[in-house]
N, C-alpha and C positions, 0 to 999 in steps of 0.2 A: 070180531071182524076177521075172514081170514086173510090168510096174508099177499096173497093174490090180489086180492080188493083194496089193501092197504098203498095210501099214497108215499110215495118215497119219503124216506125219512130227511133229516138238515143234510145240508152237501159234506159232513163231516164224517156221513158215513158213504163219502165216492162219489160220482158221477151219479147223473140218472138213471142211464145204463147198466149202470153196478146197480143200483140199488131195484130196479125192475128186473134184470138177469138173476138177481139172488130171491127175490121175491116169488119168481116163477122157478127156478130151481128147488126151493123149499117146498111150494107146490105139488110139486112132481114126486118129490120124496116123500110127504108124506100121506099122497095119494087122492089128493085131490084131482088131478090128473091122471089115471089111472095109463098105464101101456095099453097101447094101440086106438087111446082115447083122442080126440081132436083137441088143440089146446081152441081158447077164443081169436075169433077174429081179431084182427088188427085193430078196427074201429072199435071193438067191444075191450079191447087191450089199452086204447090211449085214453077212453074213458073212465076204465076202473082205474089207471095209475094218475092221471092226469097229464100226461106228457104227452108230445107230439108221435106220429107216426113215425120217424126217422129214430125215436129212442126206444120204441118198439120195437124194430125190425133188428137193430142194431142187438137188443138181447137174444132175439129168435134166433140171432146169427151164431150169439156166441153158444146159446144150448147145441144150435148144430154142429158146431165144432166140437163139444164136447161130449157128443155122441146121446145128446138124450130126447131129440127131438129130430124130426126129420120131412122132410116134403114128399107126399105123392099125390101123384096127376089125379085132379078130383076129388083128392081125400084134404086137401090144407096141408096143416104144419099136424104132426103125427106123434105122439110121447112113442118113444122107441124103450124096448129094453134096459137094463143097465150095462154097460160099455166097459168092461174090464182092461182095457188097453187105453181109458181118459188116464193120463199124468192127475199127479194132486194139483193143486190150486191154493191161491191163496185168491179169493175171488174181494175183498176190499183191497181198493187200491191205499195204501197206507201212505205213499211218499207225501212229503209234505205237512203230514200231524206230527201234534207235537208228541204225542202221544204213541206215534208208531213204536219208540225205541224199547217201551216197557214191552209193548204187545212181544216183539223181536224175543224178548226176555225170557217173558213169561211160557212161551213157547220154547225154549231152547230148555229153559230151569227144570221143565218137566223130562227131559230125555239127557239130559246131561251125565246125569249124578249116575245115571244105572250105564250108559254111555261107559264111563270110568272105571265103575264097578267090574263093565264085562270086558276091558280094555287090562283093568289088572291081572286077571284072571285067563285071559287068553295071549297077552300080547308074548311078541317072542323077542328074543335080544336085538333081532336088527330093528324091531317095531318099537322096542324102549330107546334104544339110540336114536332114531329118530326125531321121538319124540324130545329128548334130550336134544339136540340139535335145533331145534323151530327152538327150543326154551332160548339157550344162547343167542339164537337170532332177534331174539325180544328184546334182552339185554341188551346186544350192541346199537339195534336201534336206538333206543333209548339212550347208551351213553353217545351218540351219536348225533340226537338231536331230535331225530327222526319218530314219527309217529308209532310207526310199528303193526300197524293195523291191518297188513300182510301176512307179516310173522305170526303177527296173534293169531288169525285163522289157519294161516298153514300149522298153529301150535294143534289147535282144534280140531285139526282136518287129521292129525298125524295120533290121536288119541284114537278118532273117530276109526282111522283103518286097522289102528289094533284092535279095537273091538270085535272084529270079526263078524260085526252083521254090515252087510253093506249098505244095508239104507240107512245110515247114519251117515256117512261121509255123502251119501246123494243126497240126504235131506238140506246138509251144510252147502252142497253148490246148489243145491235150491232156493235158497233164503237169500246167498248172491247179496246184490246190494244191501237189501234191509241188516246182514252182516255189518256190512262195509259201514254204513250211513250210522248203525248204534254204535260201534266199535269208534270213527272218528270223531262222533259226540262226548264219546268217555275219557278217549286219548286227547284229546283237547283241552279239557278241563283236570287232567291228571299234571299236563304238564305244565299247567301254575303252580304245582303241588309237588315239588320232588318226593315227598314221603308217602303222597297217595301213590305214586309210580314206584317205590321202592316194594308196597304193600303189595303191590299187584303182582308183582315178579315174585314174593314170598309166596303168595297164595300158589302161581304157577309151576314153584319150583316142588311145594308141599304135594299138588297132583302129579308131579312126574312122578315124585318120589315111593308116593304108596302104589304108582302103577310098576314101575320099577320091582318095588318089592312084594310085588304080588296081593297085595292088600285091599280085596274089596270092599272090605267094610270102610279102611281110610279112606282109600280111593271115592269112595260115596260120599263123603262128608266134606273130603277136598273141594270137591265140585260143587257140592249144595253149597258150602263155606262161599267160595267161590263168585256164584252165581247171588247169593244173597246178598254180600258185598258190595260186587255188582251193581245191580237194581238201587242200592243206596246212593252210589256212585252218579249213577242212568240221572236221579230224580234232581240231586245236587247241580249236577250241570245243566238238567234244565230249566230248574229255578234261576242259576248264574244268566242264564241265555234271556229267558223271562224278565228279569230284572233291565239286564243292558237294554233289550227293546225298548222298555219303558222308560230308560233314560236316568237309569237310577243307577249312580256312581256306586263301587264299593266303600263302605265304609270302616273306617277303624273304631276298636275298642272306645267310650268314651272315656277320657280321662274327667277322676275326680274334681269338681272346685275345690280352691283352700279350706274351704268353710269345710267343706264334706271331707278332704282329707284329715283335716283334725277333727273333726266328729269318729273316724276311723280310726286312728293311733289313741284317741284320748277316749275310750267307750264311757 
């Protein structure tokens, strides 16, 4: 079946909207829709997706926005060229899964490490100072009370401009809340844990350091170290989060009965 014809998937993957705009986006791309081809009627659009007319138009809308479909008098709705001036996208709306904060990850894990790498390798004394500076601001949050979850991206942001490609530091005000949102989910469950927060400030002090000393190969490993930690971190708190919704207390260690402590001391 292809994917034009395909009925939207659970609402876990967005809106209806989302999921027929990505549906006909895919479409287009890989050419089932050809440029200067008419896409289908609306009535032949709420039938293959199963949706009403209002979540139809609503996608037409957002292709025209994003430059790849178009209106002309007599002709419908129009596949236009490709549009080198459309910004990226993140076209699944994540807020809300529980699941967003890996996706946040997984994405970031991939661009980090070499991030770091070219941040070693390029940065310049006021660009490691910098970076040294967001590092302290992490810290004082923390010993402060404070989440930090500012500091942390301005820590990120301030690697990202030594790097010297600029679309890393626009990729990071891209991502914008989905930042914000994994970063307070990890900072929250760090600070029941003085020594998970002790660990995290090592890890970040460990990537100043190799960018500092010009070390890309450390620098690469700081990060992935990092980032992989991380992700352990991401999953822990939202097992802890999973847990409380359901109503399930923490528990402690059980302690031995008598019977079973002396079965222990006496093998």
């Amino acid at each position: 079946m292809s994917l034009d014809t395909a009925r939207p998937a659970p609402s876990d993957q967005g809106t209806l909207a989302d999921q027929v705009t990505a549906a006909l986006r895919q479409a287009i791309h890989d050419g089932q829709y050809p440029v200067h081809s008419n896409l289908p009627t609306e009535a032949v659009l709420t039938q293959r997706h199963g949706v009403s007319r209002t979540v139809v138009r609503e996608a037409i809308s957002r292709l025209r926005v994003d430059g790849l479909v178009g209106t002309r008098q007599g002709s419908g709705t129009v596949v236009l060229g490709a549009n080198p001036n459309v910004p990226f996208r993140i076209d699944l709306d994540m807020r809300g899964s529980a699941d967003h904060a890996i996706y946040v990850l997984e994405l970031r894990r991939s661009v980090e490490a070499e991030m770091a790498a070219l941040a070693a390798q390029r940065r310049s004394r006021a660009e490691a100072a910098a970076i040294w500076r967001a590092l302290e601001a992490i810290a004082q949050a923390t010993r402060q009370g404070r989440d930090g979850v500012k500091e942390d991206i301005a820590f990120h942001m301030a690697i990202a401009q030594a790097s010297g490609n600029p679309l890393f530091p626009s990729m990071l005000r891209f991502l914008g809340h989905l930042l914000t949102d994994t970063m307070h989910l990890t900072r929250g469950h760090e600070a029941q844990y003085p020594r998970k927060a002790q660990k995290v400030i090592a890890e970040h002090t460990a990537l100043a350091q190799s960018i500092q000393d010009g070390d890309a190969v450390a620098a690469r490993r700081a990060a992935s170290t990092h980032m992989r930690n991380t992700d352990t971190r991401i999953r822990a708190a939202m097992q802890e989060h999973a847990s409380a919704a359901a109503g399930d207390a923490p528990r402690s260690p059980a302690r031995p009965t008598p019977s079973r402590r002396k079965q222990e001391t006496h093998p």
